[in-house]
C-alpha positions, 0 to 999 in steps of 0.5 A: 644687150649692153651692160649700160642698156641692162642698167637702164631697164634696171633703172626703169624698173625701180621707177616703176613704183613712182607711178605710185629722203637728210633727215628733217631737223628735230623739233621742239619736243622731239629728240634725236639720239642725243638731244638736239638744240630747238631749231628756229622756226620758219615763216610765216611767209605769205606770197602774192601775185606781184612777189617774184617767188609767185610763179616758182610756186605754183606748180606742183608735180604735175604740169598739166595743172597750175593754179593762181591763188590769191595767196600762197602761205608758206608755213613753217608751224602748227601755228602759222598753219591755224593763223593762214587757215583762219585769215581765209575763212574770214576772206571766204578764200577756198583752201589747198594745202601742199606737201610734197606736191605729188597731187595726180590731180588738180586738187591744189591747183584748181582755180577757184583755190585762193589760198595755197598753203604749202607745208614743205618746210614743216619736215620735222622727223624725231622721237616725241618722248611724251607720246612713245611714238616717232613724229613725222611733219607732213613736209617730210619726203620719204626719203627724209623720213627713212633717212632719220628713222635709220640713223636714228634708230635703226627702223622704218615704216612700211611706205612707198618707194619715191623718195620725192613724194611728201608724208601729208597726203601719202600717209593719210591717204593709206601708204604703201611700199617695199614692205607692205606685205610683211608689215601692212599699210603705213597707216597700220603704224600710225598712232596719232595725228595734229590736225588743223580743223575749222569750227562751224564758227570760223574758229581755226584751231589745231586738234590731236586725235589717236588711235586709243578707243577711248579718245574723244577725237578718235574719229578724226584719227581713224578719218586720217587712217586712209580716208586721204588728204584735203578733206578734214583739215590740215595735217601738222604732224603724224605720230607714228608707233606699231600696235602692240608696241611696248615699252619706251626704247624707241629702236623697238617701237617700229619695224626694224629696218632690213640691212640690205635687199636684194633685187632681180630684174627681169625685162622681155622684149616685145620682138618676138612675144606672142600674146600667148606668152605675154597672157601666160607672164601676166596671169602667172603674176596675178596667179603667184599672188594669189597664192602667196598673199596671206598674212605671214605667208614664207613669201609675203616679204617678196614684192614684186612690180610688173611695169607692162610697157608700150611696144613701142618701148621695146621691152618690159620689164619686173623688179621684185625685191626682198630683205635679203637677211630673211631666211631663204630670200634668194630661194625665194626669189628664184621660186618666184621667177620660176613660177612667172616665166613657166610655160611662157616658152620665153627667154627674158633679155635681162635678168639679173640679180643684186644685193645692196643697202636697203637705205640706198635702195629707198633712197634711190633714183632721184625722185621717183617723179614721173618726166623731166625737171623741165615738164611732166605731164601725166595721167594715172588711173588705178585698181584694186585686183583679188586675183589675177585679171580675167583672161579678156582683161589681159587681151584688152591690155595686150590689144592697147599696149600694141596698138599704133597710139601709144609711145615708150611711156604709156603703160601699166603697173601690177603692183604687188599688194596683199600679206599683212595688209590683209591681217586688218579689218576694213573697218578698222582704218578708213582703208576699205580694200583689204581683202586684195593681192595687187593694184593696178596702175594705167599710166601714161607721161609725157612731155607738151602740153599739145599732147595731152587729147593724144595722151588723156585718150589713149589711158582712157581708153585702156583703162575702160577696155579693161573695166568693159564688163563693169561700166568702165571702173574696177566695180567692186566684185570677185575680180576687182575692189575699187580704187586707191585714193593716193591715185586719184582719177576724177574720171571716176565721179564723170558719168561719161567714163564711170557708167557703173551706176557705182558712185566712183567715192564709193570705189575708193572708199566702198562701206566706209564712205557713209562713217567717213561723211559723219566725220566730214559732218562734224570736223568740217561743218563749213566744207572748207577743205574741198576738192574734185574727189572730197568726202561729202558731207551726208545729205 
């Protein structure tokens, strides 16, 4: 394999995790290192049908899904937030909102949506003094928000790995990353949030809600602790601030971020792979996490990505990635791969290792957006695992990775999960699946729109050979632990793919659901904010 092709696998195997950055301007309120100046405020902009912009802003990141809303409001405050919020009710115009647009599904592209309210300018990313806490507007990237907090402070947050993807939906939504094992969900981090919530009167009006027992609107903030987004109101601002933080020097009030990372890369070519090596690679991944996946375990900084690819790709591959200045990283590292390839009598193609700027790594390839800038049509479907997939589990992998209706971009991700993550109750944050090692993700992209019965039949498939023994779906149990609403699957709540008897909310959300249906009760009497996979109000 050349050196470009060893780059490519490399490449592709950092991409994995989408599939799954310069700072914001600081606001009024917040501050930098130094004081910075207000900034003028965007908007309010409202877009209509006949507005050349119209078309530009339809779409979100995936092209299988483009609404027409009456109107698309462009807000750039809380207040013009509250204001395009109260306009539609009055209208009786259904609402979506948008942040960074990575929406799997239709939620904000379905055609009964007649306002659009799209947050990206809203990228504000500082420290909020009167709070102690870092303030995140839900139009920030990843990218945008690592960037600040780095140069700013020297910390971060333990969220995901595609620089593209928006805060508003990933973090109430319960994200996750490069550093979830070491310091838990994002979510764990988060201290306060600004919602925009509409009164059974009609009344819009923006509401703070924290995480202090004692605060009157604390159910709000724990509904925001992964109960996901579009179901409560309209996120304006994250706060966000690690338990048991003191003090008031910001530097010291997050994780700090690692200086550099190093990262291995291993990729195995599917000539010549037996399913006997590709079930013992498999299962010695779900196996080293179920052993290395307790709260402040040695290896809990290790994360590692196994993207399973179709034949007709070539190859697989696994990027696994650790602060390179923790004691013993390379060490580490080398256990890790020692205890994947054993006994699989396989030689990886590629395996090499790097160390760079752990803001670069963050911060790099591009997007993390699954296809091309011209089209990306994808569908992702998802599960929690507690251990290793069973043995007819990883065969109903390896039959639908082989078989002839697959292509290049059709596969799965094992995800490694679990460490301090689990260190939290399930009732503490509305982020039930606590008690996991990994997650598992069944994807396949492409690129016309012709394609889509081949695509949307072949991920299907997999996904329901794979959960044959539960009704199609990762029934909660010894194995499984339901499913991640950041990657939502509305084949889920379709008796026709879900025949589990499991109400597929139930999967995302399991004994949290009945608390997070009070919250939807009293925040959103009127059910304003709805989608395909909304909480539901109780019966």
């Amino acid at each position: 394999m050349s050196r470009s092709e060893r780059n490519q696998v490399s490449r592709r195997a950092l991409l994995a995790s989408a599939g799954a950055v310069a700072g914001g301007t600081l606001g009024a309120g917040l501050s930098g290192p130094a004081a910075a100046a207000e900034p003028a405020v965007f908007g309010p902009v409202r877009i209509r049908p006949d507005d050349p912009r119209y078309d530009g802003l339809l779409r979100g990141n995936n092209f299988r899904f483009a609404g027409r809303p009456d109107e698309i409001r462009v807000a750039g405050s809380t207040d013009q937030v509250v204001r395009a919020v109260a306009e539609a009710v009055r209208a009786g115009r259904r609402v979506a909102v948008r942040s960074g647009g990575h929406c799997f599904e239709n939620f904000t592209a379905d055609p009964a949506v007649g306002t659009l309210i799209d947050l990206s300018p809203m990228d504000e990313v500082g420290y909020d003094p009167a709070m102690r806490a870092f303030a995140v507007q839900p139009g920030a990237t990843l990218g945008q928000v690592y960037k600040t907090l780095f140069k700013g402070w020297g910390v971060t947050i333990p969220a995901g790995s595609c620089p593209g993807v928006g805060a508003g939906g990933h973090f109430a939504g319960g994200g996750y990353g490069a550093l979830s094992r070491r310091y838990g969900s994002v979510v764990d981090h988060l201290y306060a949030v600004e919602v925009v919530v509409v009164d059974r009167d009609g009344t819009a009006r923006a509401v703070v809600a924290t995480r202090e027992p004692d605060d009157p609107h604390h159910d709000l903030w724990w509904a925001h602790t992964g109960g996901g987004g579009g179901n409560f109101g309209v996120v304006t601002r994250y706060w966000l601030r690690s338990p048991g933080a003191t003090g008031t020097d910001p530097s010291r009030l997050l994780p700090a971020s690692p200086r550099e990372m190093l990262e291995c890369v291993l990729a195995w070519s599917w000539e010549g792979m037996t399913e006997q090596a590709f079930t013992r690679l498999v299962r010695n991944f779900g196996t080293w996490h179920e052993r290395n996946s307790a709260p402040g375990s040695r290896s809990a900084g290790l994360y590692a990505i196994f993207l399973l690819s179709h034949r007709n790709a070539s190859y697989f591959s696994l990027a696994a990635q650790i602060d390179a200045g923790l004691p013993g990283a390379q060490g580490l590292v080398t256990d890790f791969v020692s205890e994947l390839t054993a006994g699989t009598g396989v030689e990886p193609i590629v395996d090499t290792r790097r160390t760079m700027p752990w803001l670069h790594m963050m911060t790099w390839p591009g997007t993390g957006e699954a296809g091309d800038a011209i089209a990306r049509r994808y569908k992702i479907k998802a599960g929690y695992l507690r251990r290793s997939l069973t043995g007819e589990q990883i065969a109903a992998v390896h039959r639908n990775l082989t078989n002839s209706t697959g292509h290049q971009d059709s596969g799965m991700l094992l995800i490694g999960y679990g460490g301090q993550v689990r260190a939290v109750p399930p009732g503490a944050t509305a982020l039930a699946q606590r008690d996991v090692v990994m997650k598992a993700v069944y994807q396949t992209t492409w690129t016309d729109a012709a394609d889509d019965a081949a695509n949307l039949a072949w991920v299907r498939a997999l996904y329901r050979d794979v959960y044959a023994g539960t009704g199609g779906v990762p029934v909660p149990g010894e194995v499984s632990d339901g499913s991640y609403i950041n990657y939502p699957d509305t084949d889920l709540v379709d008796p026709a793919w879900n025949t589990s008897g499991v109400p597929g909310r139930t999967l995302y959300y399991k004994d949290n659901y009945p608390r997070l249906q009070q919250v939807k009760a009293r925040w959103d009497p009127r059910g304003v904010f709805r989608h395909a996979l909304a909480v539901e109000p109780p019966a």
